[in-house]
MIDOSE-1310 file (N, C-alpha, C; in nm, 2 decimals, decimal comma, always signed):
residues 273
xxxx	+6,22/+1,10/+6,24/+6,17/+1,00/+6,34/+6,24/+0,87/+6,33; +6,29/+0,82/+6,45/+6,32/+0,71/+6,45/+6,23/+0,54/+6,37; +6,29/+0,47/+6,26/+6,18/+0,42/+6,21/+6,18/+0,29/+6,31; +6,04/+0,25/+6,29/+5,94/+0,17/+6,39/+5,94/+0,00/+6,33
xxxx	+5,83/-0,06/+6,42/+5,79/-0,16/+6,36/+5,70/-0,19/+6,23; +5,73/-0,31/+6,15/+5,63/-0,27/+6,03/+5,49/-0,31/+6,08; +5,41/-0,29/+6,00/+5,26/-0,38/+6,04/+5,16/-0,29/+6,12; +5,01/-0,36/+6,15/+4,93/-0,28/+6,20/+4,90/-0,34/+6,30
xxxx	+4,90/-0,30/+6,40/+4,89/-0,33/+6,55/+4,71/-0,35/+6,64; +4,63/-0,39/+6,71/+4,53/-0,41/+6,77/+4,57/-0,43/+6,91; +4,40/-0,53/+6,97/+4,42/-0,58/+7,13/+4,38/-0,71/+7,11; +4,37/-0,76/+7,22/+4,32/-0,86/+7,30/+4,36/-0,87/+7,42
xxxx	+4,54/-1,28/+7,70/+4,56/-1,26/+7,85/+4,65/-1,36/+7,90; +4,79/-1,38/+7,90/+4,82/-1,46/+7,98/+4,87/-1,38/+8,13; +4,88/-1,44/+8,22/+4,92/-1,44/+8,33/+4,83/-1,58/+8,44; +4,92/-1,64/+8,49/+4,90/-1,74/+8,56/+4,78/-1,87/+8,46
xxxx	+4,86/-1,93/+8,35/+4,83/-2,05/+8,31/+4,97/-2,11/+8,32; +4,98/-2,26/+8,30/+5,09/-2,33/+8,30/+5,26/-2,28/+8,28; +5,17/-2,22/+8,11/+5,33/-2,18/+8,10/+5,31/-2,03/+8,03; +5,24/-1,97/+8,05/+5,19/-1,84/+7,97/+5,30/-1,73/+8,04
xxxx	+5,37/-1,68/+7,95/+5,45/-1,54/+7,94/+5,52/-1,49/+8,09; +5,58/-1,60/+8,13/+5,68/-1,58/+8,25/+5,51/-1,56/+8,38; +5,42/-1,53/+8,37/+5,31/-1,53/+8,47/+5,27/-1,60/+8,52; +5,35/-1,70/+8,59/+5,32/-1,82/+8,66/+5,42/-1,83/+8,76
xxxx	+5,38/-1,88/+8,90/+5,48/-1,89/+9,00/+5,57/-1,94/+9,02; +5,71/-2,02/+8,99/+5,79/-2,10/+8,96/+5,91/-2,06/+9,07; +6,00/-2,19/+9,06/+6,10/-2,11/+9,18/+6,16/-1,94/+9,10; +6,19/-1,89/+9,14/+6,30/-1,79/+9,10/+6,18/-1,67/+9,05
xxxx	+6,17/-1,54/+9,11/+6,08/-1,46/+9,02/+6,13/-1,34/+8,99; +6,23/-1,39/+8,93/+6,33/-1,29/+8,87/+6,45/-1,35/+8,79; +6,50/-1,25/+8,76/+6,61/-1,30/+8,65/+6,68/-1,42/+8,70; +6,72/-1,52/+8,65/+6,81/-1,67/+8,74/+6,95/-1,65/+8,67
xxxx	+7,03/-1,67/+8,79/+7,15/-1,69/+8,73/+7,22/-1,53/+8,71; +7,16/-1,46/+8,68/+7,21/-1,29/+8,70/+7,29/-1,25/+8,81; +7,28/-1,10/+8,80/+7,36/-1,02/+8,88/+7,30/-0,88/+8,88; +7,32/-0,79/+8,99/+7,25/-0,65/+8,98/+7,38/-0,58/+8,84
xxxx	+7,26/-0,48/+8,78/+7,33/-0,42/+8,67/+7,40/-0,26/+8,73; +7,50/-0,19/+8,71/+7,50/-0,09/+8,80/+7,37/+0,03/+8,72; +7,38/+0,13/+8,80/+7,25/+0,23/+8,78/+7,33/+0,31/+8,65; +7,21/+0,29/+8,56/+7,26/+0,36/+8,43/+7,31/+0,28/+8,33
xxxx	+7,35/+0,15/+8,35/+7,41/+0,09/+8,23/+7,29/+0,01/+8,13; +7,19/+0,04/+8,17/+7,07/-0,02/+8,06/+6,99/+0,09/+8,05; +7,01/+0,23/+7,98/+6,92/+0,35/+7,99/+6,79/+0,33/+7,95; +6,79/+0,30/+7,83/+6,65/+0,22/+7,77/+6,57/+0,14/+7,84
xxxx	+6,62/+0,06/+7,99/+6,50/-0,03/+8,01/+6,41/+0,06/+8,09; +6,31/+0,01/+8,10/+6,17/+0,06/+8,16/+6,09/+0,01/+8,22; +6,04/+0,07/+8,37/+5,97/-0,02/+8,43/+5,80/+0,01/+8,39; +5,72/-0,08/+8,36/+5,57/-0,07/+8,34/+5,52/-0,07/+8,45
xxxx	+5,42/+0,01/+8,54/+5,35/-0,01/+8,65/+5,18/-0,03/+8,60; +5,07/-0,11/+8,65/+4,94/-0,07/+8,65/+4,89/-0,07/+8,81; +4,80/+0,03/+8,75/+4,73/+0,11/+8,94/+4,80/+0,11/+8,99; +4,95/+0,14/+8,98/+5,05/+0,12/+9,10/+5,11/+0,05/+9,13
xxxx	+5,09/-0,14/+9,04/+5,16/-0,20/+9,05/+5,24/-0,26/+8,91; +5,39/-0,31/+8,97/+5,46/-0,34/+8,90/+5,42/-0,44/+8,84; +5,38/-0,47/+8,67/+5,37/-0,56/+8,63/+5,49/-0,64/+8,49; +5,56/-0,53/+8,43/+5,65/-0,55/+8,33/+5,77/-0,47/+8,28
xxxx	+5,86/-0,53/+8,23/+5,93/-0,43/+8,17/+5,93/-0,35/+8,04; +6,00/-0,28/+8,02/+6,01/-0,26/+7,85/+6,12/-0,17/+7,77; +6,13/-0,13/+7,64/+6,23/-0,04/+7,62/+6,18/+0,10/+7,57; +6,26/+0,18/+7,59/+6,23/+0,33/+7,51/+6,36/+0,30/+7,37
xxxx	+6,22/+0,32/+7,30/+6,33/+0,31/+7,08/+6,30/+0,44/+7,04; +6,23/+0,55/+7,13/+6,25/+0,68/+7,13/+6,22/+0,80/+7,19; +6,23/+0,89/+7,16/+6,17/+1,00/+7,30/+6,01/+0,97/+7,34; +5,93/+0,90/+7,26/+5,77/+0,91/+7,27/+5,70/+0,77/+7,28
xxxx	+5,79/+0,63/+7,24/+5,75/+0,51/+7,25/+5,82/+0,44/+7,34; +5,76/+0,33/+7,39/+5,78/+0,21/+7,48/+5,77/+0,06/+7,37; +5,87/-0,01/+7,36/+5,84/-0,12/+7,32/+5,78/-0,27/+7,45; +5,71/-0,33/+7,41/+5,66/-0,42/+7,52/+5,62/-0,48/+7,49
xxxx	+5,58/-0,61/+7,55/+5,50/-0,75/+7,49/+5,39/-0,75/+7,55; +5,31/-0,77/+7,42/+5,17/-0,76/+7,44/+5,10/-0,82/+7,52; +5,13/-0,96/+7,59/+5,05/-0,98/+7,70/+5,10/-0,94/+7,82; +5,15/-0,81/+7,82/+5,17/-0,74/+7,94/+5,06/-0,65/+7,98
xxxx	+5,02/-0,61/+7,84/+4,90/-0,50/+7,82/+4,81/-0,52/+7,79; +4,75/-0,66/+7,81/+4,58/-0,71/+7,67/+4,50/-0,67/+7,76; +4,54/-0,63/+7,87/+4,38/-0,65/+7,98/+4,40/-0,48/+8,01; +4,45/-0,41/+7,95/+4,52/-0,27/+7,99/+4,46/-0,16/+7,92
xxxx	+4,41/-0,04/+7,97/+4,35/+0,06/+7,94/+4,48/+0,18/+7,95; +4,52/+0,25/+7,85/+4,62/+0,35/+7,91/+4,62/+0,43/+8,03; +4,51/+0,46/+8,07/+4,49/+0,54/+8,15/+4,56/+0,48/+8,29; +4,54/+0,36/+8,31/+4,57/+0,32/+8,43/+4,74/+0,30/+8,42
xxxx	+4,79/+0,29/+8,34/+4,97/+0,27/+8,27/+5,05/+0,40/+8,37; +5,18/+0,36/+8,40/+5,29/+0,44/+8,41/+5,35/+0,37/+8,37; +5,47/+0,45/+8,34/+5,60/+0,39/+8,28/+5,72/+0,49/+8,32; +5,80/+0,40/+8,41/+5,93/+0,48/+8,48/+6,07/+0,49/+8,39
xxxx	+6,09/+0,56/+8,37/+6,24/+0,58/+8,31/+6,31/+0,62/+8,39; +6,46/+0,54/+8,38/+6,56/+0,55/+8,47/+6,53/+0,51/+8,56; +6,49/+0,38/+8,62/+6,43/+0,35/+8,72/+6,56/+0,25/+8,75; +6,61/+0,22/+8,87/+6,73/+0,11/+8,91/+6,70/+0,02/+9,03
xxxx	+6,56/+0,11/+9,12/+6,55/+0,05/+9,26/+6,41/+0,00/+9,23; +6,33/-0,10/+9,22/+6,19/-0,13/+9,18/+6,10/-0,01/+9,28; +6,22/-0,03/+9,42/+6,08/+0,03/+9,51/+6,14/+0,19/+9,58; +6,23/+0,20/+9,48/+6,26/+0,35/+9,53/+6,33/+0,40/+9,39
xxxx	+6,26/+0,48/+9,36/+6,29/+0,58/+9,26/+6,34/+0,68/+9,28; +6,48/+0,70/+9,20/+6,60/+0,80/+9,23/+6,54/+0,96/+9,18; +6,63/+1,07/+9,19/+6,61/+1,22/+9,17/+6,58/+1,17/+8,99; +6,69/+1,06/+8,93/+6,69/+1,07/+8,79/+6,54/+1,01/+8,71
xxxx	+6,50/+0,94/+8,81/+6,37/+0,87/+8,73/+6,27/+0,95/+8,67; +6,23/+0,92/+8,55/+6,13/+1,02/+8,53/+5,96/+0,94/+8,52; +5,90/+0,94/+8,55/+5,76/+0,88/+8,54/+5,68/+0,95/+8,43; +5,60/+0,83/+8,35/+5,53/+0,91/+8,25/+5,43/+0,82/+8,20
xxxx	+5,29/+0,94/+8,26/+5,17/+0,86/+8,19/+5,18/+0,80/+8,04; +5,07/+0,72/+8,00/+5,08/+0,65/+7,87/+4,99/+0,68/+7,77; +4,98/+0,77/+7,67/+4,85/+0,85/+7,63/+4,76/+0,71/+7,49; +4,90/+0,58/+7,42/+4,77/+0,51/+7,38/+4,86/+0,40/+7,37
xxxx	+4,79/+0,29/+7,39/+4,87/+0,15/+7,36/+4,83/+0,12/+7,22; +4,96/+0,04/+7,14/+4,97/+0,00/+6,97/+4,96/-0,18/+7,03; +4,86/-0,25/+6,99/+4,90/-0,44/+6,98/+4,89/-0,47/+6,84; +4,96/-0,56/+6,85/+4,98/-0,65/+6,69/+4,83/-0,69/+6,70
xxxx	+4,78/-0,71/+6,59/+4,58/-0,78/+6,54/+4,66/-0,93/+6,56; +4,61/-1,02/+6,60/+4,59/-1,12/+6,61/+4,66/-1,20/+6,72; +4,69/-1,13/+6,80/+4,75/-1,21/+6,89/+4,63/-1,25/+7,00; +4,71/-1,40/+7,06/+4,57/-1,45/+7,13/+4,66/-1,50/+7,22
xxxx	+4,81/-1,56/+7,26/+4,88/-1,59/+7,35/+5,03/-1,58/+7,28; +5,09/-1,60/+7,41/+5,24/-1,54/+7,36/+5,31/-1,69/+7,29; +5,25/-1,77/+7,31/+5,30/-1,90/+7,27/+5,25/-1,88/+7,13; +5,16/-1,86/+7,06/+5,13/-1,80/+6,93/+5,18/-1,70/+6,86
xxxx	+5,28/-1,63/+6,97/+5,31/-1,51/+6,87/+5,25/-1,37/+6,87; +5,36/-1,28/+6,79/+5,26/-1,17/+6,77/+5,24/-1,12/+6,93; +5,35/-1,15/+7,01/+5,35/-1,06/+7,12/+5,46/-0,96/+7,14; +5,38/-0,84/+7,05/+5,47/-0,74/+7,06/+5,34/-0,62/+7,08
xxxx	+5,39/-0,53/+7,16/+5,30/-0,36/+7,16/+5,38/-0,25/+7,17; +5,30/-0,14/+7,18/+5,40/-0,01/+7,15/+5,31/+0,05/+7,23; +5,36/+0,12/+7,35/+5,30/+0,22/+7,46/+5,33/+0,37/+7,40; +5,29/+0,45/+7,37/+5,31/+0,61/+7,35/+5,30/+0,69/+7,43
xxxx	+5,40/+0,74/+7,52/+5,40/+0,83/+7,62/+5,36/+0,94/+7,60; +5,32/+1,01/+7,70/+5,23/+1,16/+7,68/+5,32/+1,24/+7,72; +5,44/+1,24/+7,68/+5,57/+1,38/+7,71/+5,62/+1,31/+7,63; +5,73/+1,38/+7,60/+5,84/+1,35/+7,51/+6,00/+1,40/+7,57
xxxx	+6,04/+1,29/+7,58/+6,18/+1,22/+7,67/+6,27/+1,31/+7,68; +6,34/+1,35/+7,80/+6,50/+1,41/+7,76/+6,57/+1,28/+7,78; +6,70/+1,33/+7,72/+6,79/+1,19/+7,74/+6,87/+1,26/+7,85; +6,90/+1,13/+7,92/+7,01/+1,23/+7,99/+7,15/+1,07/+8,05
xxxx	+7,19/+1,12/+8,12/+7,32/+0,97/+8,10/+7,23/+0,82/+8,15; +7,14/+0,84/+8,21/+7,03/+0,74/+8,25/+6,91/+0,68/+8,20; +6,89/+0,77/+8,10/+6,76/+0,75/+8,00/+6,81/+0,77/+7,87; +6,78/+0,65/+7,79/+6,83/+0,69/+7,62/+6,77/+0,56/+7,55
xxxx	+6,71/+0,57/+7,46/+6,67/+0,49/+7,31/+6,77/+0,36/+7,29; +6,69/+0,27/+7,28/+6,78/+0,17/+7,26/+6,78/+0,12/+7,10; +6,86/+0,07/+7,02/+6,83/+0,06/+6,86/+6,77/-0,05/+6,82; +6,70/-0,02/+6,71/+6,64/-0,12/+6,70/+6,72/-0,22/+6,54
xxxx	+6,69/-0,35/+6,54/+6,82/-0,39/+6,44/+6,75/-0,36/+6,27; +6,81/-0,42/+6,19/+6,78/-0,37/+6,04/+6,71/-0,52/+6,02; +6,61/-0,52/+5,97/+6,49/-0,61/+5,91/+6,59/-0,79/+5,86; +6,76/-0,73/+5,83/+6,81/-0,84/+5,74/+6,91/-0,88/+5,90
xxxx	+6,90/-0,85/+6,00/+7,04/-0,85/+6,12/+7,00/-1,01/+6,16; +7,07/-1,02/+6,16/+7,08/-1,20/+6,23/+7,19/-1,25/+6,36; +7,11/-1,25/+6,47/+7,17/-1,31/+6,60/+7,21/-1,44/+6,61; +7,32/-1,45/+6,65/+7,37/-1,62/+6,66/+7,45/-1,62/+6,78
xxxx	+7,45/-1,73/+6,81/+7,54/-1,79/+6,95/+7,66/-1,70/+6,97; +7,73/-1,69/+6,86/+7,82/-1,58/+6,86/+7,86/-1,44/+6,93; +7,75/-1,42/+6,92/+7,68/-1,27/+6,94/+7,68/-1,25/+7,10; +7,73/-1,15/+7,16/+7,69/-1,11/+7,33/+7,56/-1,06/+7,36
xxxx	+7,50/-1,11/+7,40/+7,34/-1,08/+7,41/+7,33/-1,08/+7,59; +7,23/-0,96/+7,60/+7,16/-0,97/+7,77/+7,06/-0,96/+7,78; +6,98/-1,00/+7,89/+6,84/-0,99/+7,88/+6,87/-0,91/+8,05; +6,75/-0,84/+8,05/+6,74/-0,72/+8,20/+6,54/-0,72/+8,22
xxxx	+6,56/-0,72/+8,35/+6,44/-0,69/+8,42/+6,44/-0,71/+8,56; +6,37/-0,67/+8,65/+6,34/-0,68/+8,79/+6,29/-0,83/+8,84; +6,23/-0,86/+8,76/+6,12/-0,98/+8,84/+5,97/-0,93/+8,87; +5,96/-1,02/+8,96/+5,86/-0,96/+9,05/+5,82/-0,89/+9,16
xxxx	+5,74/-0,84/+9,17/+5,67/-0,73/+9,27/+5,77/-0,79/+9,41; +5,75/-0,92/+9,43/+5,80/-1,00/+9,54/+5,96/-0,99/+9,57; +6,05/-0,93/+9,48/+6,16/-0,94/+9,50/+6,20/-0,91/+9,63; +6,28/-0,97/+9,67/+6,36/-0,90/+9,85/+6,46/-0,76/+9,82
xxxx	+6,43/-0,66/+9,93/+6,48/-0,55/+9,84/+6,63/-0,58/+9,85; +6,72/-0,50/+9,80/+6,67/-0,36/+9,72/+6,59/-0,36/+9,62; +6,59/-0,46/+9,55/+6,50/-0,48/+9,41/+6,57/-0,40/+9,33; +6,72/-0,42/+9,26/+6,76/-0,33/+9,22/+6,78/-0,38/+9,02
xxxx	+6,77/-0,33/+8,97/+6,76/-0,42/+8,82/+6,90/-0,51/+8,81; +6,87/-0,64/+8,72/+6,92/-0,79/+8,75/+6,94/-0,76/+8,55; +7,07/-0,84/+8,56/+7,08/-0,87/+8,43/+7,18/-0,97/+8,42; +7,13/-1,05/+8,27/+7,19/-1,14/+8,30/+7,24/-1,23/+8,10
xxxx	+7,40/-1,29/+8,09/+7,41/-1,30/+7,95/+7,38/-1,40/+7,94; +7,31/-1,39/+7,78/+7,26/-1,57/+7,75/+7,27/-1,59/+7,61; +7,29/-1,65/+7,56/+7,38/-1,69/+7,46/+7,26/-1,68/+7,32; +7,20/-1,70/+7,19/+7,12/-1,71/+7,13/+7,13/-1,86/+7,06
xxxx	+6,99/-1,91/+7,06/+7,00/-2,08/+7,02/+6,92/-2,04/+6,88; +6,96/-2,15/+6,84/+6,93/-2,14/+6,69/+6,73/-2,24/+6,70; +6,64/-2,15/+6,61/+6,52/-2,18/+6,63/+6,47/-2,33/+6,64; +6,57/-2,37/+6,49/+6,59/-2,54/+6,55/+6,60/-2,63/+6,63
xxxx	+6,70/-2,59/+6,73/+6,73/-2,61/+6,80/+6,63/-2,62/+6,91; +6,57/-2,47/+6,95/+6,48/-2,45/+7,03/+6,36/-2,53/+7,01; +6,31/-2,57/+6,89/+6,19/-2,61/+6,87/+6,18/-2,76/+6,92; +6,27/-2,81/+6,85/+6,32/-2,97/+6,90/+6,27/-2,97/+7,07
xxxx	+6,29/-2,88/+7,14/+6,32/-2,88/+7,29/+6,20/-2,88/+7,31; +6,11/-2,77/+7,26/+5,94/-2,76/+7,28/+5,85/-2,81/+7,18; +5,91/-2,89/+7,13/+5,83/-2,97/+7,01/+5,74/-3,09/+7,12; +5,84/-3,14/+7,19/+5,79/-3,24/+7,27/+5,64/-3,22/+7,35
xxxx	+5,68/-3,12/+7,40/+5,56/-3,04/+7,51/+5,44/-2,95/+7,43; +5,44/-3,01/+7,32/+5,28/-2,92/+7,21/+5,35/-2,81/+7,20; +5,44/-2,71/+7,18/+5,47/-2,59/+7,15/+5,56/-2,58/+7,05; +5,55/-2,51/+6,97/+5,61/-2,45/+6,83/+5,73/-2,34/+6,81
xxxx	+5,82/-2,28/+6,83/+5,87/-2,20/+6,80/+5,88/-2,13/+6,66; +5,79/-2,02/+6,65/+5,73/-1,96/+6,54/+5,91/-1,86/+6,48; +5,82/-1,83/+6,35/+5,96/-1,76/+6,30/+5,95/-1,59/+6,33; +5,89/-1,61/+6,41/+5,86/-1,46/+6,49/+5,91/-1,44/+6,61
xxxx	+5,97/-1,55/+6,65/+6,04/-1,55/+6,78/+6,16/-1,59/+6,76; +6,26/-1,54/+6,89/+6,42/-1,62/+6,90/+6,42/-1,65/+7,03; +6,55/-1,80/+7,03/+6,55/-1,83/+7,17/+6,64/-1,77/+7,22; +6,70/-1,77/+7,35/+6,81/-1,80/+7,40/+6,80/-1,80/+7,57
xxxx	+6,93/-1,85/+7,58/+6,95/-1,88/+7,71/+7,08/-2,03/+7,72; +7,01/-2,08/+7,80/+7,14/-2,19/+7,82/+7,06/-2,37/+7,81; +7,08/-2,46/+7,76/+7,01/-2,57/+7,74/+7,02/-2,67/+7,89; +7,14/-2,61/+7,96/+7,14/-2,69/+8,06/+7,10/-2,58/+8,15
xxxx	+6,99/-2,51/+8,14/+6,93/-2,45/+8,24/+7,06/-2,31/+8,34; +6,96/-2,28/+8,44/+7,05/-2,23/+8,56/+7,07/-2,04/+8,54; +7,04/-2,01/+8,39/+7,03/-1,85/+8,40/+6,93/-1,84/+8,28; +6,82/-1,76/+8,29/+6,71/-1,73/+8,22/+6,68/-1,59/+8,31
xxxx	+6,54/-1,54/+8,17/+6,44/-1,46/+8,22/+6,32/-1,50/+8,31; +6,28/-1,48/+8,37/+6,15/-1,55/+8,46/+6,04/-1,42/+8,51; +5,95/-1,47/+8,57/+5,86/-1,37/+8,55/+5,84/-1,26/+8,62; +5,77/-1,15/+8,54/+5,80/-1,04/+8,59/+5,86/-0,98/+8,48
xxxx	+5,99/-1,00/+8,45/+6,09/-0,96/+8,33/+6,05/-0,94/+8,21; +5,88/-1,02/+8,16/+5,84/-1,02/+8,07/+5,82/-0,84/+8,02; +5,81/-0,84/+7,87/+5,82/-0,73/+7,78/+5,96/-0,65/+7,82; +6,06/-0,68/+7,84/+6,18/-0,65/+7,79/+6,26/-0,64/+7,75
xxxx	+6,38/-0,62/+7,72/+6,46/-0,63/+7,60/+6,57/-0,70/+7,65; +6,60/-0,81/+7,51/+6,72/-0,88/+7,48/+6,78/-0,82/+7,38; +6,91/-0,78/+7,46/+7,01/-0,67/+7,39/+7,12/-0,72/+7,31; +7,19/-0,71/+7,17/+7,29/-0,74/+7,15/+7,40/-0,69/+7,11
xxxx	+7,52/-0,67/+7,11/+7,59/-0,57/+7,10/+7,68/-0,59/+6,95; +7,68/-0,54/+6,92/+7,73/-0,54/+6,73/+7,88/-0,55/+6,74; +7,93/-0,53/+6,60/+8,07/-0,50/+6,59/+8,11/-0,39/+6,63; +8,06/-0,26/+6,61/+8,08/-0,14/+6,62/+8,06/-0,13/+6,76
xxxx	+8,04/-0,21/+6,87/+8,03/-0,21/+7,02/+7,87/-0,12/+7,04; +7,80/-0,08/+6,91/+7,67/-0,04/+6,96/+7,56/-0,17/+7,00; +7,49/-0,12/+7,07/+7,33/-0,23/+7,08/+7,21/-0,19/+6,99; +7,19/-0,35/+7,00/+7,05/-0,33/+6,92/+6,94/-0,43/+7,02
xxxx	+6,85/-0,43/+7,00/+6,73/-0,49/+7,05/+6,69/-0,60/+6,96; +6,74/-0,74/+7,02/+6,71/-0,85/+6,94/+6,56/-0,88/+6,98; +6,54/-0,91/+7,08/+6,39/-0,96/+7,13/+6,31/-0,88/+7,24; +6,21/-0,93/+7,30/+6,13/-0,89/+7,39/+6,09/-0,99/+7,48
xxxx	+6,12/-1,03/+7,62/+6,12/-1,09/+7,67/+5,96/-1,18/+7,69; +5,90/-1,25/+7,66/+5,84/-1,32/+7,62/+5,73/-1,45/+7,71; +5,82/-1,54/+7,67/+5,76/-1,69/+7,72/+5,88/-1,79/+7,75; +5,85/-1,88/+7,87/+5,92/-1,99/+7,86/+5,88/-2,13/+7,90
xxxx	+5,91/-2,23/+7,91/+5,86/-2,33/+7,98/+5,93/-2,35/+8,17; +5,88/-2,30/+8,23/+5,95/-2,25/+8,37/+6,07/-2,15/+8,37; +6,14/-2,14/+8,44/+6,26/-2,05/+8,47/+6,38/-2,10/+8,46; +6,44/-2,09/+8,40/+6,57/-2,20/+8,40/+6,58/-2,31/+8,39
xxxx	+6,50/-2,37/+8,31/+6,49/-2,52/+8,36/+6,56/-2,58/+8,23; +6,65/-2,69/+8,21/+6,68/-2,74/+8,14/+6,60/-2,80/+7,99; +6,66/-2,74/+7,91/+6,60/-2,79/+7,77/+6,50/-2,71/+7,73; +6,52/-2,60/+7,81/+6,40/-2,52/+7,79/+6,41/-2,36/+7,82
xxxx	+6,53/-2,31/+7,72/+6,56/-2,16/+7,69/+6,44/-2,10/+7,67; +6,47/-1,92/+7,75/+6,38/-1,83/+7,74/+6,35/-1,83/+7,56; +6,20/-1,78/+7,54/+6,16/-1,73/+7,44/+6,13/-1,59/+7,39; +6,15/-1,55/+7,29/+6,16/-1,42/+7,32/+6,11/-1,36/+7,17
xxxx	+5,99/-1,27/+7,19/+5,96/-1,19/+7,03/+6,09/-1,13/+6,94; +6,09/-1,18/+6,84/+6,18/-1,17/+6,76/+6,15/-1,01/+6,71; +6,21/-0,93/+6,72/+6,26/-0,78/+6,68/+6,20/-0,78/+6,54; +6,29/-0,82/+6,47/+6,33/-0,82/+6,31/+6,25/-0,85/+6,22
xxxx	+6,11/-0,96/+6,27/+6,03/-1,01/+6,26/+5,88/-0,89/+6,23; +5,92/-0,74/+6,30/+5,81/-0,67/+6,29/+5,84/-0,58/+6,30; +6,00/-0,53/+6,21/+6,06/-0,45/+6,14/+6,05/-0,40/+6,03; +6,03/-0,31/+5,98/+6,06/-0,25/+5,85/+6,17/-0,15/+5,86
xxxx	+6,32/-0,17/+5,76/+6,42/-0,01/+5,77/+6,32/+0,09/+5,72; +6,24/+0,07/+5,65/+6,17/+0,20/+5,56/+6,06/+0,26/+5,64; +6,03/+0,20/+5,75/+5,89/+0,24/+5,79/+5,89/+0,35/+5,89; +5,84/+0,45/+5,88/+5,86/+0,58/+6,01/+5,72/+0,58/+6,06
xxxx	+5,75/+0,61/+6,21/+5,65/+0,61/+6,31/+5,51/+0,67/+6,26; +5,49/+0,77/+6,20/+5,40/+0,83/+6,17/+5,31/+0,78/+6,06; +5,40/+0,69/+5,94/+5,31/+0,58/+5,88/+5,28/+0,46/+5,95; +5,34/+0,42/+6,04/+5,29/+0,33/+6,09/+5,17/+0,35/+6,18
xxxx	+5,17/+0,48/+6,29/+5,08/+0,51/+6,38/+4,95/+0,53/+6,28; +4,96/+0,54/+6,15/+4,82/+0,61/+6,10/+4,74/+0,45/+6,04; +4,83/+0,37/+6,08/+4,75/+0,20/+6,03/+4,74/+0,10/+6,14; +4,75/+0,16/+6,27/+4,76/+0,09/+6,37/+4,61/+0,11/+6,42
xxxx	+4,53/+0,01/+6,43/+4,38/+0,05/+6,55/+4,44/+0,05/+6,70; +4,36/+0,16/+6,75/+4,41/+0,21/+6,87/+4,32/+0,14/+7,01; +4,40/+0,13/+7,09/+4,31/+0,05/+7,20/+4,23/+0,20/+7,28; +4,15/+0,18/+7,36/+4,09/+0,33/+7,43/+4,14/+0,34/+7,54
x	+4,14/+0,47/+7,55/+4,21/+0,56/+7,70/+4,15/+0,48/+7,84
């Protein structure tokens, strides 16, 4: 089994306060600054639906899990969950997509907003995945991996329900800022950049994640040309706005190399169907 996150996971809302987890109306409701990705080159990402509608992204880290950020799901009962794989058109799903109920959601205990942290979950699908050139596992990094400006990093998601179509997935590269850096920026505005989180994006604004995008993955690509999954698309202070890089759940932060899925699922409290 692919190994997992460390730690024991729980429940608990942002969507539409000031600046809560991309869920606020701002210009741009979708990736800024991007470009459409072609179909197939992000297999791993995933689209979240509830009752039918689109509310987030996320990644597959293996045939049976979804990684996602938890205020995508705090108000969320599995039952009501889909989760599309191979999905490229928000509002038209190809022969390749596969759709797949969600049999339990995993949240970190203590989260209370994404600005706090601790916004990370684990969806567990009720099938178990084929891969095929459009659907595949994205890696997750080793507990010691460290991202820096250096590093090629992308962030991917749709936006919002509202996109003009095609609505076809948007991605877009952003550089990683150092937490210092970041914090300075949101220090001013009451907000903290915790060591559970990474930034990135651009200081003078103009390409970010924005909402909708939230619970997705910021990808980075190694020496060996493979990817890993730096973050999870998160929180920001508006969309692109200067001095005010996307925020993003730090990966590494709620990693263990040693930890396999099945010790972790047996210490996680489970939300209900």
């Amino acid at each position: 089994l692919l190994n997992l996150l460390e730690g024991s996971f729980i429940t608990l809302t942002p969507h539409l306060t000031i600046l809560s987890a991309y869920g606020f109306p701002i210009a741009g409701d979708r990736i800024v600054g991007g470009f459409p990705a072609e179909d197939g080159a992000w297999p791993w990402q995933v689209g979240i639906f509830q009752s039918g509608t689109f509310i987030c992204g996320g990644s597959l880290v293996n045939k049976e899990w979804v990684l996602c950020a938890a205020h995508c799901v705090r108000d969320a009962t599995a039952s009501i969950l889909k989760v599309y794989l191979g999905l490229y058109n928000l509002t038209q799903p190809s022969s390749h997509t596969v759709v797949s109920n969600v049999k339990e959601i995993l949240m970190y205990p203590g989260f209370q907003s994404s600005q706090t942290g601790r916004d990370v979950s684990l969806l567990q699908l009720d099938q178990t995945v084929m891969y095929s050139n459009f659907i595949s596992h994205i890696s997750l990094p080793n507990v010691s991996d460290v991202f820096t400006a250096q590093d090629e990093c992308w962030v991917t998601g749709w936006g919002s329900i509202n996109l003009p179509s095609p609505g076809t997935l948007q991605q877009v590269q952003v550089p990683i800022i150092n937490n210092t850096v970041c914090n300075s920026t949101y220090y001013k505005d009451g907000y903290q950049i915790g060591s559970d989180m990474i930034c990135a994006g651009y200081m003078e604004g103009g390409k970010d994640a924005c909402q909708g995008d939230s619970g997705g993955p910021l990808v980075c690509r190694r020496a060996d040309n493979s990817w890993v999954q730096a973050g999870i698309v998160s929180w920001g202070l508006g969309c692109a706005q200067v001095n005010a890089p996307g925020v993003y759940t730090r990966v590494t932060a709620y990693r263990s190399g040693h930890q396999v899925m099945k010790k972790m699922s047996q210490s996680l409290m489970k939300k209900p169907v």
